[in-house]
VOBA-1610 file (N, C-alpha, C; in pm, whole numbers, padded with zeros to 5 digits, always signed):
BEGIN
Unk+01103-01280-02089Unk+01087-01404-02014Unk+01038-01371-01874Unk+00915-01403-01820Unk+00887-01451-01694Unk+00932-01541-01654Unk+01069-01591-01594Unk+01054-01702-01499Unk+00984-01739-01363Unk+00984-01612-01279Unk+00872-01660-01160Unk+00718-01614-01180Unk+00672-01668-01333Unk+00490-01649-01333Unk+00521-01783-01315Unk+00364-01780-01193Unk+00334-01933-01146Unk+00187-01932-01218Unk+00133-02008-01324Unk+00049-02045-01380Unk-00095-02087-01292Unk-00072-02143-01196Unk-00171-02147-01090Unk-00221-02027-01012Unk-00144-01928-01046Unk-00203-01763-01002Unk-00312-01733-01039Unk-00359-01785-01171Unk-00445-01747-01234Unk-00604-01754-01234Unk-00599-01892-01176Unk-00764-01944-01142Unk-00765-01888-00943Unk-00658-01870-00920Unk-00706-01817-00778Unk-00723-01677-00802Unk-00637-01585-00864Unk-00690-01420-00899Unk-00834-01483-00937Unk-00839-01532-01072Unk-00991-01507-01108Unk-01116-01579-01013Unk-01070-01627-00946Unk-01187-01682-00800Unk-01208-01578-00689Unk-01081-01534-00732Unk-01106-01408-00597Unk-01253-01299-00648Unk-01348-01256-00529Unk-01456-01214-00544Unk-01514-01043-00549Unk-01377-01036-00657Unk-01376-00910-00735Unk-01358-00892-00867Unk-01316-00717-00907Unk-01266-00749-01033Unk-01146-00694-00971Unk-01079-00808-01092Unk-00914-00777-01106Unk-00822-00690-01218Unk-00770-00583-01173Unk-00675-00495-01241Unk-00573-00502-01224Unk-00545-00480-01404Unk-00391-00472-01368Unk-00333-00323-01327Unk-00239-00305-01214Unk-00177-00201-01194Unk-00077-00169-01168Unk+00009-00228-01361Unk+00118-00213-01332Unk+00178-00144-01438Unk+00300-00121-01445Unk+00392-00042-01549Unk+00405-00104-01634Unk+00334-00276-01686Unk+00316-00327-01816Unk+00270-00276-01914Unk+00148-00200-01814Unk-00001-00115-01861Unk-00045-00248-01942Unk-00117-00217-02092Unk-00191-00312-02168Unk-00095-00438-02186Unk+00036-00423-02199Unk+00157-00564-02249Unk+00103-00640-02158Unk+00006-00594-02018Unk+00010-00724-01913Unk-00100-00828-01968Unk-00176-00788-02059Unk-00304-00825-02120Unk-00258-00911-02233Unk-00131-00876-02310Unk-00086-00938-02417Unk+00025-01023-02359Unk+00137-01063-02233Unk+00220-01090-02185Unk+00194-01217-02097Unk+00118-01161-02009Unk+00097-01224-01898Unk-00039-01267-01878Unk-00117-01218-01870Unk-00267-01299-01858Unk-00282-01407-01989Unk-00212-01417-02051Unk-00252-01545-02131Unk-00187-01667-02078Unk-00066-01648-01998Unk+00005-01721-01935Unk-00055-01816-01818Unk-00110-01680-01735Unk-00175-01730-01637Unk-00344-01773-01644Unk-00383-01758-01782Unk-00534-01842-01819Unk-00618-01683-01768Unk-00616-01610-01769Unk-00672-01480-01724Unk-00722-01417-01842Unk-00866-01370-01847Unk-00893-01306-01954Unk-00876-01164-01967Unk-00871-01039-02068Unk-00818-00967-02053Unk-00882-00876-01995Unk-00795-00760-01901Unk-00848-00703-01785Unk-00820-00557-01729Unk-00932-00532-01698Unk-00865-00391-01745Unk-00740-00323-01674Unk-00703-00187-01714Unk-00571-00132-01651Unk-00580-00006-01643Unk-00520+00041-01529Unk-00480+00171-01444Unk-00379+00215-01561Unk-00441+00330-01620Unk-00378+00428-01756Unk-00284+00536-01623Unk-00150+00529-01627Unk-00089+00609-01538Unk-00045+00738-01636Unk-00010+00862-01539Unk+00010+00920-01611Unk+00130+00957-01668Unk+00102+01050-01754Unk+00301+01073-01836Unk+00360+01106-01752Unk+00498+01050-01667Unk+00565+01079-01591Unk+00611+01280-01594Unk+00636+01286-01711Unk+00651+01414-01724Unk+00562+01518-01658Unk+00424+01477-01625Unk+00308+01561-01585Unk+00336+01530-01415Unk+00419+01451-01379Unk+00461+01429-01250Unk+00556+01523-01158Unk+00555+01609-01062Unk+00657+01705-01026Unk+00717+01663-00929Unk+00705+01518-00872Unk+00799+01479-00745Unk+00757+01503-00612Unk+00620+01572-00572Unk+00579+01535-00501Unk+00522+01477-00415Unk+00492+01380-00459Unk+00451+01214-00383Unk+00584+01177-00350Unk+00703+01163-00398Unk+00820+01082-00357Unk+00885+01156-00253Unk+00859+01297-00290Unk+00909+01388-00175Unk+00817+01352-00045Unk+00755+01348+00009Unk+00665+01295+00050Unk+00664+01185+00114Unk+00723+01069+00061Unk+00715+00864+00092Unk+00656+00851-00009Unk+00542+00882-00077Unk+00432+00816-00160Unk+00510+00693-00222Unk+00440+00611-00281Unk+00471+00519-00396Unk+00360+00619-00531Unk+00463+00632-00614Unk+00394+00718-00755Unk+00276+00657-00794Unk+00242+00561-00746Unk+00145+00441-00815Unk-00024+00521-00723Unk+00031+00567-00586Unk-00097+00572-00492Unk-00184+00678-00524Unk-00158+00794-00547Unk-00221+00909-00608Unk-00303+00862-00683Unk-00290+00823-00835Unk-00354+00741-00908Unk-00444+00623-00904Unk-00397+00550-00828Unk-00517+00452-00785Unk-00595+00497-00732Unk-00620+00597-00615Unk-00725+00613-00498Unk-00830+00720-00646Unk-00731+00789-00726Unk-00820+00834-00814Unk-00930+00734-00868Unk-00846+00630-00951Unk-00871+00517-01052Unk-01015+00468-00943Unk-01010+00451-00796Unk-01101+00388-00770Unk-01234+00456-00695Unk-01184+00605-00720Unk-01312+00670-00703Unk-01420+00677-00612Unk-01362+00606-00453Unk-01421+00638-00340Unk-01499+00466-00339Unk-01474+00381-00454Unk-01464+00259-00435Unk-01397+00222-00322Unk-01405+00060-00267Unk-01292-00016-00220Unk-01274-00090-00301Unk-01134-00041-00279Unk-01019-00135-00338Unk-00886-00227-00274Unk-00846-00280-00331Unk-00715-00387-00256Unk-00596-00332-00340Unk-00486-00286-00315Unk-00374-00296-00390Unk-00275-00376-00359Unk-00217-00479-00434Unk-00086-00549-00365Unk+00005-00519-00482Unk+00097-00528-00394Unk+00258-00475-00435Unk+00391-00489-00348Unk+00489-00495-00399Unk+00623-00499-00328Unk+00684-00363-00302Unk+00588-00243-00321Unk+00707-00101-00272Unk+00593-00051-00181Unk+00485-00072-00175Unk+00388-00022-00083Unk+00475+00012+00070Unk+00440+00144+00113Unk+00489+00145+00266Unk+00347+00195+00330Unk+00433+00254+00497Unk+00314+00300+00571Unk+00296+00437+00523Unk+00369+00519+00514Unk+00296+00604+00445Unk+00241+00639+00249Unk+00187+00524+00216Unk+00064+00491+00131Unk-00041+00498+00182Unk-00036+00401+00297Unk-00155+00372+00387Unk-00188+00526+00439Unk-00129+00548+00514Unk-00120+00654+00584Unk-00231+00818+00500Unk-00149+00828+00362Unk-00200+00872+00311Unk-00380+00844+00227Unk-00380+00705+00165Unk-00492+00628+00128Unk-00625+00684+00233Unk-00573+00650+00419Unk-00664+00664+00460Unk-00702+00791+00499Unk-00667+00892+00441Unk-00704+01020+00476Unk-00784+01062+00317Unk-00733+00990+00224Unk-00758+01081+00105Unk-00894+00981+00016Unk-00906+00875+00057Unk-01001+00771+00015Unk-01136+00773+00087Unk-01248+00792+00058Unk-01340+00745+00168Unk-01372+00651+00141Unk-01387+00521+00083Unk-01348+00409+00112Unk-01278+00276+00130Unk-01339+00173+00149Unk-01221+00087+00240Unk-01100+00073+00165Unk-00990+00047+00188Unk-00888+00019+00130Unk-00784-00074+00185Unk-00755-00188+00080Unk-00625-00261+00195Unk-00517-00246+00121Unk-00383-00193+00163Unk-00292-00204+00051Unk-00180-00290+00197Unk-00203-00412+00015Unk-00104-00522+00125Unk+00022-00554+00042Unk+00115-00510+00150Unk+00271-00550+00069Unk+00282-00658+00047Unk+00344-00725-00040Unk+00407-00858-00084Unk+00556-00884-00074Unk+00626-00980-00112Unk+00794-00991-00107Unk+00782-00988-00285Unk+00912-00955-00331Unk+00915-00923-00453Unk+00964-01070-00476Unk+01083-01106-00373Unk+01168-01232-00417Unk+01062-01366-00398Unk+00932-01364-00338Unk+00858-01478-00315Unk+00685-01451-00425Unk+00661-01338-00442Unk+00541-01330-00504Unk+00443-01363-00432Unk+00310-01415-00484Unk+00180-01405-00414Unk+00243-01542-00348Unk+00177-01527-00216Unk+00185-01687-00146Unk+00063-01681-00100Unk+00024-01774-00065Unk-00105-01871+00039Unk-00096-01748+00134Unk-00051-01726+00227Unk-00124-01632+00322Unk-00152-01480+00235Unk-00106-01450+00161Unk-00124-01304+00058Unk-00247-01350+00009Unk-00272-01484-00002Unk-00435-01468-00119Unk-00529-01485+00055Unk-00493-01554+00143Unk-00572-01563+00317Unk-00626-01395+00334Unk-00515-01320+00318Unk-00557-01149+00342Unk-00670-01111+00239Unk-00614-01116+00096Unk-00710-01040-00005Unk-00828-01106+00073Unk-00894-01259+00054Unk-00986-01308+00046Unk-01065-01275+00177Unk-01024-01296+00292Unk-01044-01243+00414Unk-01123-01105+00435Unk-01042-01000+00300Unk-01049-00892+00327Unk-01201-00853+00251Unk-01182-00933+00145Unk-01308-00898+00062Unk-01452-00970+00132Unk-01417-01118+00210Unk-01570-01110+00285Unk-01593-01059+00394Unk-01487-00972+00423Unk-01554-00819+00514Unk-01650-00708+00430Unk-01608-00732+00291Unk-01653-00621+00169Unk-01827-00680+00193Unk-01830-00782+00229Unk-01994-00829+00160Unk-02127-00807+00285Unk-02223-00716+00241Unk-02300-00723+00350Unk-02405-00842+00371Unk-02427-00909+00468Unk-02495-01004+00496Unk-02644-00936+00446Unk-02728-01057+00361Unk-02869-01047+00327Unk-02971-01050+00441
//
């Protein structure tokens, strides 16, 4: 059971003027779970790795286990990550190890995406666009 998916998430993710991934510990279930919920077609996902191949150094560290992997996943792309465990040193790290742009914007876990969280992404991405 999802009780806090808000169904209206869905046409604002997919308006937003990217592509959207999932990057979460659903992995593919978010494709079979949740994007049908929210009217989202299916999309791709950040394959994390076997925890086991993990030795604890990102956490030793601050990391969030998730950041290593993404800045891989996006390959000197920009990208946006939002999330509720993101700290400063993600960022911290992101901007040393990424060469490009990156926003990783925390969220509240207990409130989810709100109106000013989609103001940032959107904001952030028509900085992404170069004028013709």
């Amino acid at each position: 059971m999802l009780p806090r998916l808000d169904p209206a998430h869905g046409p604002r993710l997919a308006a937003l003027p990217c592509e959207v991934v999932w990057a979460t510990t659903w992995t593919t279930d978010a494709n079979d779970c949740i994007a049908p919920r929210l009217g989202l077609p299916e999309l791709a996902v950040v394959a994390w790795p076997d925890p086991s191949d993990e030795d604890g150094r990102d956490e030793r560290h601050g990391l969030h286990w998730k950041t290593r992997t993404l800045v891989g996943w996006a390959a000197g792309r920009p990208f946006a990550w939002v999330d509720d465990e993101i700290s400063d040193a993600d960022g911290a790290w992101v901007s040393v190890h990424h060469p490009g742009r990156a926003l990783l914007h925390r969220v509240d876990a207990r409130a989810g995406l709100r109106d000013g969280d989609y103001r940032v992404l959107e904001e952030w991405l028509r900085g992404l666009r170069v004028p013709a």
